[in-house]
C-alpha positions, 0 to 999 in steps of 0.5 A: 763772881757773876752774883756779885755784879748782878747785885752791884748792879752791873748790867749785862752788857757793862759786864761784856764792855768790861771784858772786851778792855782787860788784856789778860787770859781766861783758863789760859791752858785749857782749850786752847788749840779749839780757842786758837781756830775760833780766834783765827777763824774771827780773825779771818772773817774780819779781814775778808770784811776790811778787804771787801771793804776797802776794795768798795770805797772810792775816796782814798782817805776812807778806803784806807783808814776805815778798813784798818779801824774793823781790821784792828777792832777785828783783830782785838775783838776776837782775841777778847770773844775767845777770853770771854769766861762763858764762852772760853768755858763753853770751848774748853767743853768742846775741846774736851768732848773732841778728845773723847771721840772714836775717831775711825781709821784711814781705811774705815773712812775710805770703806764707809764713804765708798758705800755712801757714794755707792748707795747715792749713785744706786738710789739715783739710779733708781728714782731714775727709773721711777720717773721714767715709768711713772712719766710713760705710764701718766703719758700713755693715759693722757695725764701729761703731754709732752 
């Protein structure tokens, strides 16, 4: 199909305007609790933006009506950009990657974090104690005077 409109002679950015007016799915049952925290997460970044927005403008006619325009351009946007086929596909992959992970038990997470935060608070300790002798030792021979 992608061949077929590069030889009608459709540039790329007539192929995304074409995308961004049709209202229908793309693979409507694949990928979709990943195609549903994408949109929700566009839907939010536009929303902060509209309220960011409104909370900015002074003049009552543009504080409402251009924050409701991003809003619902916003809205329609990130409905479409999760139907768009290359990145519709490109979140069917992840998707289907995320289920073939291992994830580990509840008490394999907690065993593993406790030797990170372990292991963080040791070396801590440890550049410490570095700092303090390298900082005596370059003091006593007058390198560095406090």
């Amino acid at each position: 199909m992608g061949k077929e409109r590069a030889a009608a002679g459709d540039s790329g950015w007539m192929q995304i305007l074409h995308e961004l007016f049709r209202y229908d799915l793309y693979k409507r049952t694949q990928g979709r609790m990943v195609r549903q925290i994408t949109c929700l997460v566009i839907w939010v970044t536009f929303a902060l933006g509209a309220w960011r927005m409104f909370s900015l403008m002074g003049d009552p006619v543009f504080k409402y009506v251009l924050p409701s325009i991003l809003l619902v351009a916003g809205l329609w946007i990130g409905y479409r950009a999760v139907n768009l086929p290359s990145f519709a596909d490109f979140l069917i992959a992840v998707e289907a990657e995320m289920n073939k992970v291992s994830w580990p038990s509840r008490h394999e997470l907690i065993r593993a974090s406790m030797v990170v935060i372990f292991l963080i608070f040791g070396l801590t300790v440890v550049l410490f104690g570095y700092d303090l002798f390298w900082g005596k030792l370059l003091e006593w021979m007058g390198v560095v005077k406090v």
